[in-house]
C-alpha positions, -999 to +999 in steps of 0.1 A: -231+156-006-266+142+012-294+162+004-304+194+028-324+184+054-362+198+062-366+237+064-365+245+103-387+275+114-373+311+106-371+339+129-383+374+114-357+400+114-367+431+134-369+467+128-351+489+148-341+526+147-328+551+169-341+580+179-314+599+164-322+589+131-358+607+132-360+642+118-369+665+144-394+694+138-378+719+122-349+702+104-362+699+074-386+715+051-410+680+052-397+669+088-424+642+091-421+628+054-379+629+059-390+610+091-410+580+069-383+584+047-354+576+069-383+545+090-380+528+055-342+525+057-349+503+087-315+486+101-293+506+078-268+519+110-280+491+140-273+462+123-261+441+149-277+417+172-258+410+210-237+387+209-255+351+208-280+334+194-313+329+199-334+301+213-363+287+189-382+311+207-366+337+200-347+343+235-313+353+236-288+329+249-258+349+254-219+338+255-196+347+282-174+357+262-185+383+231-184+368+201-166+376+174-192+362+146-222+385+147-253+379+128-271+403+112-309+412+120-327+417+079-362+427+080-394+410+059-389+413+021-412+403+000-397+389-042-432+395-054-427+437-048-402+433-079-430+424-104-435+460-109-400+467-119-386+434-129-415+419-146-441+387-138-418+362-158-390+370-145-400+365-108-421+334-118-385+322-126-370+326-099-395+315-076-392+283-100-360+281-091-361+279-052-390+255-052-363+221-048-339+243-024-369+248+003-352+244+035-317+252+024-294+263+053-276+291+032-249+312+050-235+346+039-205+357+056-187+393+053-170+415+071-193+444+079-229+447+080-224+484+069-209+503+042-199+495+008-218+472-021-213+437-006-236+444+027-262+469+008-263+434-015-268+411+017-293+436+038-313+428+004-303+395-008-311+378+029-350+381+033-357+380+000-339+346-001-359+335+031-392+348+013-381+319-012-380+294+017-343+286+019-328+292+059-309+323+049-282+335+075-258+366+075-232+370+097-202+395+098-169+386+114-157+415+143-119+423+151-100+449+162-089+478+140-056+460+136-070+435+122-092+456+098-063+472+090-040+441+080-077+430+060-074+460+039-036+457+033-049+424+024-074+439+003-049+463-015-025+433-020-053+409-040-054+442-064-018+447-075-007+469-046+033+467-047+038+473-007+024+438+006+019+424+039+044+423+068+049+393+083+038+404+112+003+418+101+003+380+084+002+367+125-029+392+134-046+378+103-041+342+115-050+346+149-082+364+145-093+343+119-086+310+147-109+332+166-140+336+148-139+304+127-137+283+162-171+302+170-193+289+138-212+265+157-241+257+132-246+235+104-251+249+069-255+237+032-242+260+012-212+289+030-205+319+009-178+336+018-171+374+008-133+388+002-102+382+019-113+392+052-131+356+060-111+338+038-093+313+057-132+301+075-133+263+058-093+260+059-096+265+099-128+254+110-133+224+087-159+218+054-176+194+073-207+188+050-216+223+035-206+236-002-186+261+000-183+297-024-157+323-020-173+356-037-143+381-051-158+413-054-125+429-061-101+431-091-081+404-085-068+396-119-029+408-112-025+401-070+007+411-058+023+379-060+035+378-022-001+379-011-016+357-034+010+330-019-002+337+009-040+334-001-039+305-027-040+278-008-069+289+013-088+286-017-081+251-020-107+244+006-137+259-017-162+240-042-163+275-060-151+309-063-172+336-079-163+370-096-178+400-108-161+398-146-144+371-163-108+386-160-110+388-126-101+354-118-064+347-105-038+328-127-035+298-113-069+294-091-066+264-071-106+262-072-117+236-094-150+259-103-150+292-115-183+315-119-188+348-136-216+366-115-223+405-119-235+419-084-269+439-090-285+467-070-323+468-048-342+491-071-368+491-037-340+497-013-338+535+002-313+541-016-331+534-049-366+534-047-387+565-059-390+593-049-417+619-049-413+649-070-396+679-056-382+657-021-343+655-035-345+688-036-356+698-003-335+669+014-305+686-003-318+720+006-319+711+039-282+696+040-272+732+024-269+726-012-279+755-039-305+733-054-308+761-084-268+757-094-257+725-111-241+695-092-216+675-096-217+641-080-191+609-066-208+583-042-180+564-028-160+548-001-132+570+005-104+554-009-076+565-033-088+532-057-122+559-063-096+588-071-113+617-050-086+642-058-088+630-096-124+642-094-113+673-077-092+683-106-117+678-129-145+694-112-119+725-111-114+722-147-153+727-155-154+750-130-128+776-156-161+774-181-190+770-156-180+792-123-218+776-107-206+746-107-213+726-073-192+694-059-207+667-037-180+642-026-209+617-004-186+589+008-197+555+036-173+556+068-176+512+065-168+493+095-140+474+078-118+501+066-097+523+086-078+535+054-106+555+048-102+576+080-064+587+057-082+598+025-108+617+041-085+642+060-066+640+023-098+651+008-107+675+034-073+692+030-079+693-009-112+711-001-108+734+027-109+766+002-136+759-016-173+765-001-184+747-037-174+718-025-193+695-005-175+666+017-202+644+033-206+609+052-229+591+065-211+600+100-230+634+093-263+622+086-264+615+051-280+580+046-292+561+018-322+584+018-299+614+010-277+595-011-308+586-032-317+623-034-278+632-045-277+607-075-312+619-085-308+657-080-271+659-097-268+671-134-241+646-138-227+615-113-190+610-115-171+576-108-138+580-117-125+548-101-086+535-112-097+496-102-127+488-094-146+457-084-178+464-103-189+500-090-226+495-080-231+534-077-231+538-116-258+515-122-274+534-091-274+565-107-285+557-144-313+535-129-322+570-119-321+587-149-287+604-141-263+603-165-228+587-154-192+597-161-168+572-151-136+552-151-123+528-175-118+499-149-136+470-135-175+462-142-179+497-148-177+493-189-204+463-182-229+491-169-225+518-198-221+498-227-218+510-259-223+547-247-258+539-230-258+557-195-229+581-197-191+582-208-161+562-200-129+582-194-094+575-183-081+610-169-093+644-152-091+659-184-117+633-202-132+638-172-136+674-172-143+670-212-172+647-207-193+663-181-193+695-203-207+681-229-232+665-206-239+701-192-243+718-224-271+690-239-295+680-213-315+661-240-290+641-251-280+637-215-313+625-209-315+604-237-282+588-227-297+582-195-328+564-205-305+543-222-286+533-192-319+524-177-329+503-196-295+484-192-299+482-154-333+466-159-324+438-179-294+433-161-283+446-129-314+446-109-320+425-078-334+390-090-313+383-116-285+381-092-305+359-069-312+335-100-275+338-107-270+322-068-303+298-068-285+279-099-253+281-087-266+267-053-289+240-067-256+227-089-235+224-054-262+207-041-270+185-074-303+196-072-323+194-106-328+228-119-363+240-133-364+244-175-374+285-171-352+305-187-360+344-186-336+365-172-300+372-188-280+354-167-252+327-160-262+296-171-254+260-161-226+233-179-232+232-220-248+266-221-228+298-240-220+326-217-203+358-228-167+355-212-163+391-201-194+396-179-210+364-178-242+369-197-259+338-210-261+344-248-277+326-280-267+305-305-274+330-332-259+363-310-250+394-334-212+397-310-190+367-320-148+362-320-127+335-328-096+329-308-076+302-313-101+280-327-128+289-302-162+309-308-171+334-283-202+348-284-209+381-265-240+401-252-232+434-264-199+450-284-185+470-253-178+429-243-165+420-274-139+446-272-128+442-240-125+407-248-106+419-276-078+441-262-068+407-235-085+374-245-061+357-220-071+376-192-112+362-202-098+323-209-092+316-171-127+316-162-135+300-196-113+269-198-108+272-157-137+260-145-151+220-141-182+206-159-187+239-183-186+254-216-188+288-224-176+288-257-185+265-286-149+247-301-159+246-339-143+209-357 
């Protein structure tokens, strides 16, 4: 591939915000400091420039027909903000890192610029990436609701669902992809692709010169076969396909390069920055909560995957031995899933006879800003998810100091290992059991907390992932790679990673296994064990992958 050319001037994102989105006197107790509040979440519900592009003055020149490949307006972030939180060595890294990718045309392509982990990642991910000096892009593929609804069939499919696609829903996936691959008109370096719903972009509109990375942020270990037909040779087209734990990858992945790379959360975002003492409170007084009872918590897309009416049952099963008891089910209405219109009036039914129970959306006003005060107000945060890609909002919640109680699936082990941040549990009744005993020993809930915290720092916080990408990128591009090595994070060819969760790990780590011949090394024991219970499911992205080693073959 020839090297990327010279960086080309960058346009700054702009702010924008409705009027709506402004607290008006008398809303809330603090109307003017909700007002800041909700300025900060910037481009959090008007993402979306016209359709067009802009001159290199910044003029729009617009299409005659709309087009159906949006890009995405990010504001001004600056890396060096993180030092605070992250740490001065790990930011020196990373800005070592991007020094020999100045210039880099790197696009992100998704399917929404709102709602659900993969564009709170991007709205982040973007500026920070242009503060580097690479030529970051985002755009987001539009269709009708048809086609957003064959996407999440699709969706449903790459996790094991049993029903499938139709044939005809196959056509409507086809033709809509034509559509909005024939409209990528610029030239790009590196193209990383998210999920099924842009799958097919390289396959239709050509490779031409870039690298290209499909990035799975779904389970995708057991696809319903019919579908992954279907989707397999798409894939063909790729340099590399990245996922969120080492199972995840497919059998038989036609990429030649497979990467294990955790998604991580903004700890500055809205949603997770700090907050000052006593403002949860009122923003959830001024929703209508009893900020004196204790809360229950989920923070999820409505979908049956996050098991709403599992946490229903358990919240009425504490409720038999603690009648104050509040729920808050706080769910994103996202732009790419109409399913989620179905569980909603599900839910809504489940709830109607309870006033304890709280079924919000961001359709109604509650924002990152409020979804920041839920995780931090509630006595416990629930995420009882039955698959899972990695579940973002647990590491939200612990990284403020809420403990978690959560499903056995997906990343979600990765982000309370070894008891640090909460409880794992596989029904309503472990459920129920767990956030008891939370209830009943706020110390230890506390202390289990910190725990988790400290877990999220080292791992799952915003420019580790970005290091994760820089590498990745700089390897597509056969760039030379900088010596630093600070954060924990997915190495390069010849280094050890820990299979499950990707992880680079020492020579001398304390969590080894041999299988077959093979030492694995791991970062922590919850990874050993899941490693344990299905090595086979951790050995596709450990022998399936070109030019690396993550395990050390002993003789």
């Amino acid at each position: 591939m020839p090297p990327h050319p010279g960086r080309r001037a960058l346009q700054s994102g702009r702010l924008q915000m409705r009027p709506a989105d402004v607290s008006r006197p008398g809303q809330a107790p603090d109307a003017a400091e909700r007002a800041a509040a909700v300025a900060r979440e910037g481009l959090a519900r008007d993402a979306f420039r016209p359709a067009g592009r802009e001159d290199g003055n910044g003029r729009r020149m617009m299409h005659e027909e709309p087009s159906m490949l949006q890009t995405v307006d990010v504001g001004r972030q600056h890396l060096d903000a993180y030092r605070a939180c992250c740490g001065d060595a790990e930011v020196d890294e990373v800005r070592a890192l991007a020094v020999p990718l100045e210039g880099a045309r790197v696009l992100q392509v998704n399917a929404t610029s709102y709602g659900g982990g993969v564009a709170e990642i991007l709205r982040s991910q973007v500026p920070l990436m242009r503060d580097l000096g690479l030529v970051a892009d985002w755009k987001t593929i539009t269709g009708s609701p048809e086609f957003f609804t064959v996407t999440k069939a699709i969706h449903n499919g790459l996790q094991g669902d049993p029903r499938g696609v139709e044939e005809a829903a196959w056509r409507v996936y086809d033709k809509i992809s034509a559509e909005f691959s024939a409209q990528l008109e610029e030239s790009y370096d590196v193209v990383v692709v998210h999920d099924p719903q842009p799958l097919a972009l390289p396959h239709l509109r050509g490779r031409s010169d870039a690298a290209w990375m499909w990035r799975c942020h779904i389970d995708s270990s057991q696809p319903n076969p019919d579908v992954w037909a279907r989707l397999r040779p798409l894939l063909a087209d790729y340099d590399a396909a990245v996922f969120t734990l080492g199972a995840f990858a497919p059998p038989d992945l036609p990429t030649g390069r497979v990467e294990i790379i955790p998604p991580a959360i903004d700890p500055l975002s809205p949603k997770n920055m700090d907050l000052e003492e006593g403002f949860a409170a009122r923003v959830l007084g001024w929703i209508g909560m009893d900020t004196t009872r204790p809360l229950l918590t989920q923070v999820s897309r409505f979908d049956p995957w996050k098991d709403p009416l599992g946490v229903i049952t358990a919240y009425h099963l504490v409720k038999r031995q603690m009648p104050d008891v509040q729920l808050a089910l706080v769910g994103a209405m996202a732009l790419d899933d109409p399913e989620g219109w179905q569980v909603y009036r599900q839910i809504s039914e489940a709830v109607a006879d309870d006033p304890d129970i709280y079924l919000l959306t961001n359709l109604t006003g509650v924002g990152n800003i409020e979804v920041n005060a839920f995780q931090r107000h509630a006595d416990v945060v629930i995420q009882k998810s039955l698959r899972e890609g990695f579940g973002l909002v647990v590491s939200e919640a612990v990284w403020k100091g809420t403990p978690v109680v959560a499903g056995r699936a997906g990343g979600i082990p990765l982000q309370l290992p070894d008891g640090a941040g909460g409880h794992l549990v596989s029904s309503a009744d472990e459920c129920a059991e767990a956030v008891l005993a939370l209830l009943a020993d706020p110390a230890n809930a506390r202390r289990m907390a910190a725990a988790g915290r400290e877990v999220v720092r080292r791992r799952f916080l915003l420019p580790r992932l970005i290091a994760d990408e820089l590498r990745l990128i700089a390897s597509l591009l056969d760039t030379p790679e900088p010596a630093t090595r600070v954060l924990p994070s997915v190495g390069v060819a010849g280094e050890d990673r820990d299979p499950v969760c990707g992880m680079r790990v020492n020579a001398d780590a304390a969590y080894h296994t041999r299988h077959d011949g093979t030492l694995f090394r791991f970062c922590s024991a919850s990874c050993q064990r899941q490693f344990a219970l299905s090595p086979q499911l951790y050995l596709r992205a450990v022998f399936g992958a070109r030019g690396r080693s993550q395990a050390r073959r002993d003789g």
